[in-house]
C-alpha positions as CSV (number, residue, x, y, z in Angstrom):
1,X,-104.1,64.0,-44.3
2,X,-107.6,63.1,-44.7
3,X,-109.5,64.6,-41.7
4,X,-113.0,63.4,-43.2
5,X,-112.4,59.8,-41.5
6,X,-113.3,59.6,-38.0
7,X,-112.9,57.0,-35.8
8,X,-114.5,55.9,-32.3
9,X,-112.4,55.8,-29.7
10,X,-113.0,53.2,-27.5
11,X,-114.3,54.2,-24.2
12,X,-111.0,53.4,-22.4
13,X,-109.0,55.6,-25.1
14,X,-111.5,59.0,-24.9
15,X,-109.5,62.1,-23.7
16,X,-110.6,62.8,-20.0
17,X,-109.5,66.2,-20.4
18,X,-107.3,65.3,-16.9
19,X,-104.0,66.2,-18.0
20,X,-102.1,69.2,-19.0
21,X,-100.6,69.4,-22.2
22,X,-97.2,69.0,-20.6
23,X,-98.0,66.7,-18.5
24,X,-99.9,64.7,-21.8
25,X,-96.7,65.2,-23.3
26,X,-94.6,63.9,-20.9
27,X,-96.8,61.0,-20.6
28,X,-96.3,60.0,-24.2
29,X,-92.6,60.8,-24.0
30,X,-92.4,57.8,-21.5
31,X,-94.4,55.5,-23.3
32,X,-92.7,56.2,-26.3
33,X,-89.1,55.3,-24.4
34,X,-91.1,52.2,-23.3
35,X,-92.0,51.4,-27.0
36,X,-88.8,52.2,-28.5
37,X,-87.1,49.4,-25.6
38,X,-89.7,46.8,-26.9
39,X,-88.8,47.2,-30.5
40,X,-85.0,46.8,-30.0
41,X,-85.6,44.0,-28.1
42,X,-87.9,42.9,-31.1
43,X,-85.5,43.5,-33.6
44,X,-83.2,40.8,-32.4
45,X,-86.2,37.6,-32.9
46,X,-87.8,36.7,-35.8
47,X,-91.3,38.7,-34.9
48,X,-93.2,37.8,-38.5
49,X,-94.7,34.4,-36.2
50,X,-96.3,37.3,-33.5
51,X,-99.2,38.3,-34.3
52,X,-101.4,40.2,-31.9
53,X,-105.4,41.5,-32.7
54,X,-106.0,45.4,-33.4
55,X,-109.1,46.5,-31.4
56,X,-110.5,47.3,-34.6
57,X,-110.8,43.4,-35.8
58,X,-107.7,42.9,-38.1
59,X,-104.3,41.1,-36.9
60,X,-101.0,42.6,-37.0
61,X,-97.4,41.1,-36.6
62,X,-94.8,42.7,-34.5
63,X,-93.3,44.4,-37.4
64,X,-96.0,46.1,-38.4
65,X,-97.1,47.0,-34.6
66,X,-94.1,48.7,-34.7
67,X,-94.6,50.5,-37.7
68,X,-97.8,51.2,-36.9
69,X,-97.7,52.9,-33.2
70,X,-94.7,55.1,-35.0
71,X,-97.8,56.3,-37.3
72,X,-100.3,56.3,-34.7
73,X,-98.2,58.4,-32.2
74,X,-97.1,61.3,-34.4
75,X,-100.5,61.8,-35.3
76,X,-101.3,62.0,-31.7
77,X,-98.9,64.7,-31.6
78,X,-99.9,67.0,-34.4
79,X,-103.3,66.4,-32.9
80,X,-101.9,67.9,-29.7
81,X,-100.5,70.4,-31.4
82,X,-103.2,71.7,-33.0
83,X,-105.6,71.8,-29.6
84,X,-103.1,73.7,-28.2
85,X,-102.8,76.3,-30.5
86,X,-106.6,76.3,-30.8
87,X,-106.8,76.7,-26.8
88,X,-104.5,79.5,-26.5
């Protein structure tokens, strides 16, 4: 993985350093349950006709939402992973 990237988080997606690992983790757990709901519905429709913006300016279609908040979300947890293991 190429680490030399960074991205800005948007001000509404910055870490507020609130929540406990677990409780981060159980957090995302829930969401992901949520997620994997709205994709099974999904699968059922023809999704190629939804489109919906990525805050970074590009358009995506449900298909490739999917595909890419399955991406998006184990990164999140390796990234976890690895500032818990730094913090212990």
């Amino acid at each position: 993985m190429n680490r030399s990237i960074i991205f800005k988080a948007s001000e509404q997606a910055m870490p507020t350093g609130i929540l406990s690992y677990d409780e981060t983790m159980d957090k995302l757990n829930r969401v992901r349950e949520t997620t994997k709901q709205i994709i099974t519905k999904l699968a059922e429709r023809n999704t190629n006709d939804l489109h919906d913006p990525h805050p970074y300016g590009f358009e995506l279609n449900a298909e490739q939402w999917a595909h890419f908040i399955a991406i998006h979300e184990t990164l999140h947890i390796r990234q976890l992973g690895r500032i818990r293991e730094a913090n212990q």
